[in-house]
N, C-alpha and C positions, 0 to 999 in steps of 0.2 A: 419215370420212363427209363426202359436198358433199351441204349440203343442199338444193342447185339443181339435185341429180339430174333429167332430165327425168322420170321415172316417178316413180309417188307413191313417197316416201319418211316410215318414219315418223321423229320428232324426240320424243323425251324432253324432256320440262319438266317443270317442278311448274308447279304448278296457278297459275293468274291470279284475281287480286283484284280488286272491282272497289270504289273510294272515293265515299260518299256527300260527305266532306266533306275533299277533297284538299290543302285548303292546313293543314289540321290532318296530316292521316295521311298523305302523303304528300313535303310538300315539306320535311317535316326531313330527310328522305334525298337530295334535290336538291339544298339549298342548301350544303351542304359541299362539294359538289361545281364550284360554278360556276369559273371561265364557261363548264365546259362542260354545262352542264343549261340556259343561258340561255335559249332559248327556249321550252321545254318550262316551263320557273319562270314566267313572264310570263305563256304561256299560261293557266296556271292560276290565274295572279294575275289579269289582266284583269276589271275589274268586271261585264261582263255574260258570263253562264254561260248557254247556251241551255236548254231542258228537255231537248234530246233531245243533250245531250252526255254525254260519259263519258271518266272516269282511270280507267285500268287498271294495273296494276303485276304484279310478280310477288315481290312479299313482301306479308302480310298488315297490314292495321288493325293497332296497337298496342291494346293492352286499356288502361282507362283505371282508376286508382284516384283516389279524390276528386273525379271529375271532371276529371280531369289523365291528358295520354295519358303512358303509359311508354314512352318511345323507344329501340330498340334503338339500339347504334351503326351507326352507316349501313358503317362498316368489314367489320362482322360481319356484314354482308350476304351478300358476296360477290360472285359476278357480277348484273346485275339490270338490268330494262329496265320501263320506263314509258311510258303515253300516251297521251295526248289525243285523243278523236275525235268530230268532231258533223256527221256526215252530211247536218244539215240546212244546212249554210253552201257546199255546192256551188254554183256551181263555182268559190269562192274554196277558200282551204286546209283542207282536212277534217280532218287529224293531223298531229301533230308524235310524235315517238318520239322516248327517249333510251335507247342503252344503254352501260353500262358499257367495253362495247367501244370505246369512243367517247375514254376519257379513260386507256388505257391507254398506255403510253410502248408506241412499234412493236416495239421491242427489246427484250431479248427475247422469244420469241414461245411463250405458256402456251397450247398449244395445248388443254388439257382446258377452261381459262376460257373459250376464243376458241368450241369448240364448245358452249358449254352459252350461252354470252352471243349466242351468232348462233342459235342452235336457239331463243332466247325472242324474238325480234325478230319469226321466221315463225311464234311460238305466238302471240306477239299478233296479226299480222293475221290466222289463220285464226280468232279469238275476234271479232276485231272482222267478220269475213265473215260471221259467226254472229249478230250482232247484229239485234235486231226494225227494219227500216225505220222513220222517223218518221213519225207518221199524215200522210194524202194527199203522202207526197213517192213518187216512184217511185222505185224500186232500183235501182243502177247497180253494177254490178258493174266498176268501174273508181272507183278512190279518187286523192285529189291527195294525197298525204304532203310537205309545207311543210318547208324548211331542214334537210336528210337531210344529215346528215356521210357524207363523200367514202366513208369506210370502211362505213359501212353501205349507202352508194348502191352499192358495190361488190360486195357481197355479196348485194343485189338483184337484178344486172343480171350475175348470173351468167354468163359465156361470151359476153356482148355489148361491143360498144367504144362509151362515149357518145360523143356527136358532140361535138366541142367548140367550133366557130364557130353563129353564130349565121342567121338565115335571112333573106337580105339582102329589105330591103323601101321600100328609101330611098336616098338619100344622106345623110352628113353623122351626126354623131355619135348620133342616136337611128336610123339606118337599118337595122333588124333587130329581128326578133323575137327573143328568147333563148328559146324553147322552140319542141320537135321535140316537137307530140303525133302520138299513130296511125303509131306507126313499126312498117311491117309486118313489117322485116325484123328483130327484135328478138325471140331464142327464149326469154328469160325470164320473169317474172311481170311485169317494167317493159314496159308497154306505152308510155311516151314519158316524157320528162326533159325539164328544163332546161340550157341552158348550164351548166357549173359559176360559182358565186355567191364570190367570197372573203372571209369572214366579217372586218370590222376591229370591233375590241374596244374599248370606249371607259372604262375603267375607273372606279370609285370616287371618285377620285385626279382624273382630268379632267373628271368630269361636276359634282365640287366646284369644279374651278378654272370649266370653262365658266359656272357659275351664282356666280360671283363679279362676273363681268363683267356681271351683269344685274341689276335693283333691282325687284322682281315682272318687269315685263315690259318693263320700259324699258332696252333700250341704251346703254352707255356709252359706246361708240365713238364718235366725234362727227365721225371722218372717213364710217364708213357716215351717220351723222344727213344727213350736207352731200349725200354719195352720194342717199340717198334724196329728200332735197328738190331738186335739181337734176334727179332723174326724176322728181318729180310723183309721186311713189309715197307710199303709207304701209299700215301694217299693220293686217291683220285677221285674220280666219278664212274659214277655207273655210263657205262659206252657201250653203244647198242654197235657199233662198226668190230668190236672186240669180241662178239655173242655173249655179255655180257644180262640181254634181257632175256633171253633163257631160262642162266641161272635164279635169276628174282624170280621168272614165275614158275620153275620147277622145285623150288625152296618152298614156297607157302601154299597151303590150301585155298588162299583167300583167293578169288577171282583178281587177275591179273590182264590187262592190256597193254601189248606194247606202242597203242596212239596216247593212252593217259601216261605210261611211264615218260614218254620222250617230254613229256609236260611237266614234270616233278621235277621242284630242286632235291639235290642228293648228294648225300658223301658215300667212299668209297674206298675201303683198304684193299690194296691187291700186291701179291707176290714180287717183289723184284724179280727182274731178265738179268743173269750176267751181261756184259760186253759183248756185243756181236751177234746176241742172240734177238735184240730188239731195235733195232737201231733208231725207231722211234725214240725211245725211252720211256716211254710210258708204263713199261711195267707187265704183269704175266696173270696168272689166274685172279682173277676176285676170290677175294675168301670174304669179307663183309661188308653189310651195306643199308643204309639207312635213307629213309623219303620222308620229305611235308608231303601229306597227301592232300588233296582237291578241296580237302575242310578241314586244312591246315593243324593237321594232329602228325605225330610222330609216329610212323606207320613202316610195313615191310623191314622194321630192324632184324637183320640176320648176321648170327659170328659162326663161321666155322666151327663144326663138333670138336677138332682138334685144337681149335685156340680159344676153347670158351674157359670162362673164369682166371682172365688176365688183365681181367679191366676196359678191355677193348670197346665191349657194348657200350659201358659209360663214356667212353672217347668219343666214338661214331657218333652218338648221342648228341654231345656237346660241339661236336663241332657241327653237326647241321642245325642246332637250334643258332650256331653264331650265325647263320644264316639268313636269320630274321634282321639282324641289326641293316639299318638304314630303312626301315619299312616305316618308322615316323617321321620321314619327311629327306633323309638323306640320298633320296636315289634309289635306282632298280638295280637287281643284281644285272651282271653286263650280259649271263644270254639270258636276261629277258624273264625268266622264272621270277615269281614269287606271288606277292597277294597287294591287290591295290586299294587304293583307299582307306588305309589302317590309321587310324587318329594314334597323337600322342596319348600314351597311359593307357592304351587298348592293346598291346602285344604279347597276350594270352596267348600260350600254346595247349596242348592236350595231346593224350593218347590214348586209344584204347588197350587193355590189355585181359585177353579172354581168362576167364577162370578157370584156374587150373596150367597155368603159368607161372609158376614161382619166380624164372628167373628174369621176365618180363617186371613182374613185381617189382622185385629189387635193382634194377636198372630206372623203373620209375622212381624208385624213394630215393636213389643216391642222386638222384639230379633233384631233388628236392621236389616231387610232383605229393602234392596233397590229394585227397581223397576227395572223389566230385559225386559221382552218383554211380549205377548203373543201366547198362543199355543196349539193345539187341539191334540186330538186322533183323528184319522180318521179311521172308515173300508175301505179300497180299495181294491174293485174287481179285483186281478191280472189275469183274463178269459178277462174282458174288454181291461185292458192294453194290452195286448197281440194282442187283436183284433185290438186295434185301431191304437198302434205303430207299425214299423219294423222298424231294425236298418241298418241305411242306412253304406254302409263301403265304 
């Protein structure tokens, strides 16, 4: 069976669940799994939950005795796919999916698992196409699905070749857009993609060691300290009362809100003010600036053209990943940012970094990020889906 047949075809599944309260009934089936459920765990961790969002999975709620859920083993599952969707947060990332497809070794290849784990992929979005609109949002029958592993980007884009350079619109190393939307020529359900993104891993292990080198927020390094005072720099936050969110979203191509930024924790180098010129003290232009974004990866790093290659990236870098510490059990950062319900030996971070970024690369490897997979944004037309699939019962 292709379930990308062009004519409707139908797909057997069992039936989808939808979770009231996901970081109970759901992410003990994820967390065993990491790092490959990482995004999809974050997500769901992330402190603000919209009203009009929803976990879906395709195994049920656990029943609970004493008040306590009983957890099946996540083993005894079998194949299974999960995911996140808040249609009100267009036109940043609407859903994340995981499926089990995802974390299978290539090799051998169980083709009964592979149809029954792709057949739940297009039963979640023809459920999520099913979904009530948010009150006054309009329906868009075209969805953004955020950090899609390769293999299910694949199985999306059925019978299509993604593009894989990017859309030159500059010179010089940010000259290019990474995404191809409205691509006409494209006969599957993706109606446009990203670049492919190469996922680097930052483990448990280094996000301990990177927060060794930090005392709350103070740097040890005392060559960056010399670094920073010889630019006139020092650290803050990104502050939207300074038009500080401007610059983030006139700096990247990637879709930008300033309701999700004021939600992101962040660091922030910016210009010293002489005396008298700020009486704040807080400081003058942003030159760079780093975000955990909403599925807790290392997102919107940006250094000024004129200070790049002084090590700065790797600063910003490290000092928002110190950011994570107290997230196994110490406390919430004080305004309230960060991700909840993170167990001990679970404080995996990630980043994406679009192909054909060299110095995104290297900013990954010097903070020690290992090589994870890769993975697309896709648009998908869920009016297509709809069309092409039904669910067979």
């Amino acid at each position: 069976m292709s379930p990308t047949t062009p004519t409707t075809t139908p797909i057997k599944t069992p039936k989808l669940y939808s979770h009231s309260n996901p970081r109970v009934t759901v992410l003990p089936h994820l967390t065993p799994l990491l790092p490959s459920t990482l995004p999809l765990v974050r997500r769901i961790q992330f402190h603000f939950q919209s009203p009009h969002a929803h976990v879906l999975s395709t195994f049920p709620a656990p029943k609970f005795t004493d008040g306590l859920p009983q957890i099946q083993p996540t083993a005894t599952l079998g194949p299974f796919a999960a995911a996140y969707v808040d249609r009100s947060r267009a036109p940043e990332t609407e859903c994340w999916i995981f499926s089990t497809l995802e974390s299978r070794p290539a090799l051998p290849t169980d083709l009964e698992h592979d149809d029954l784990a792709i057949s739940q992929v297009f039963a979640l979005l023809v459920h999520i196409a099913q979904l009530s609109p948010a009150p006054a949002l309009s329906r868009s029958p075209r969805i953004l699905l955020g950090a899609i592993h390769s293999r299910i980007a694949q199985i999306l884009m059925d019978g299509d070749s993604p593009l894989q350079g990017g859309i030159p619109v500059g010179s010089g190393p940010d000259g290019y857009k990474p995404f191809h939307r409205g691509r006409e020529d494209m006969k599957s359900v993706v109606k446009g993609h990203s670049v492919p993104f190469r996922k680097f891993l930052f483990t448990p292990a280094e996000i301990k060691r990177i927060q060794s080198t930090a005392v709350g927020a103070d740097i040890r390094d005392k060559v960056m300290e010399e670094t920073l005072e010889a630019l006139d720099l020092e650290w803050d936050e990104v502050r939207e009362e300074k038009g500080d969110f401007e610059a983030v979203i006139d700096a990247t191509p990637i879709p930008r809100e300033k309701r999700t930024l004021r939600l992101l924790p962040n660091v922030a180098l910016r210009r010293k003010m002489s005396h008298g010129e700020d009486s704040i003290g807080r400081g003058g232009e942003i030159v760079a600036w780093a975000f955990l974004g909403v599925d807790g990866s290392l997102t919107s790093l940006h250094i000024a053209p004129e200070l790049r290659r002084k090590g700065l990236g790797k600063a910003v870098s490290e000092r928002l990943l110190a950011l994570l510490r107290g997230i196994e059990g110490e406390g919430e950062r004080k305004v309230g940012k960060g991700f909840r319900a993170v167990g001990k030996g679970e404080v995996w971070c990630h980043s994406d970094v679009a192909v054909g970024n060299p110095s995104g690369v290297g900013v990954a490897r010097s903070l020690g990020g290992c090589d994870g997979w890769y993975c697309y944004w896709c648009w998908v037309d869920l009016d297509e889906v709809v069309k092409r699939f039904s669910i067979g019962r």
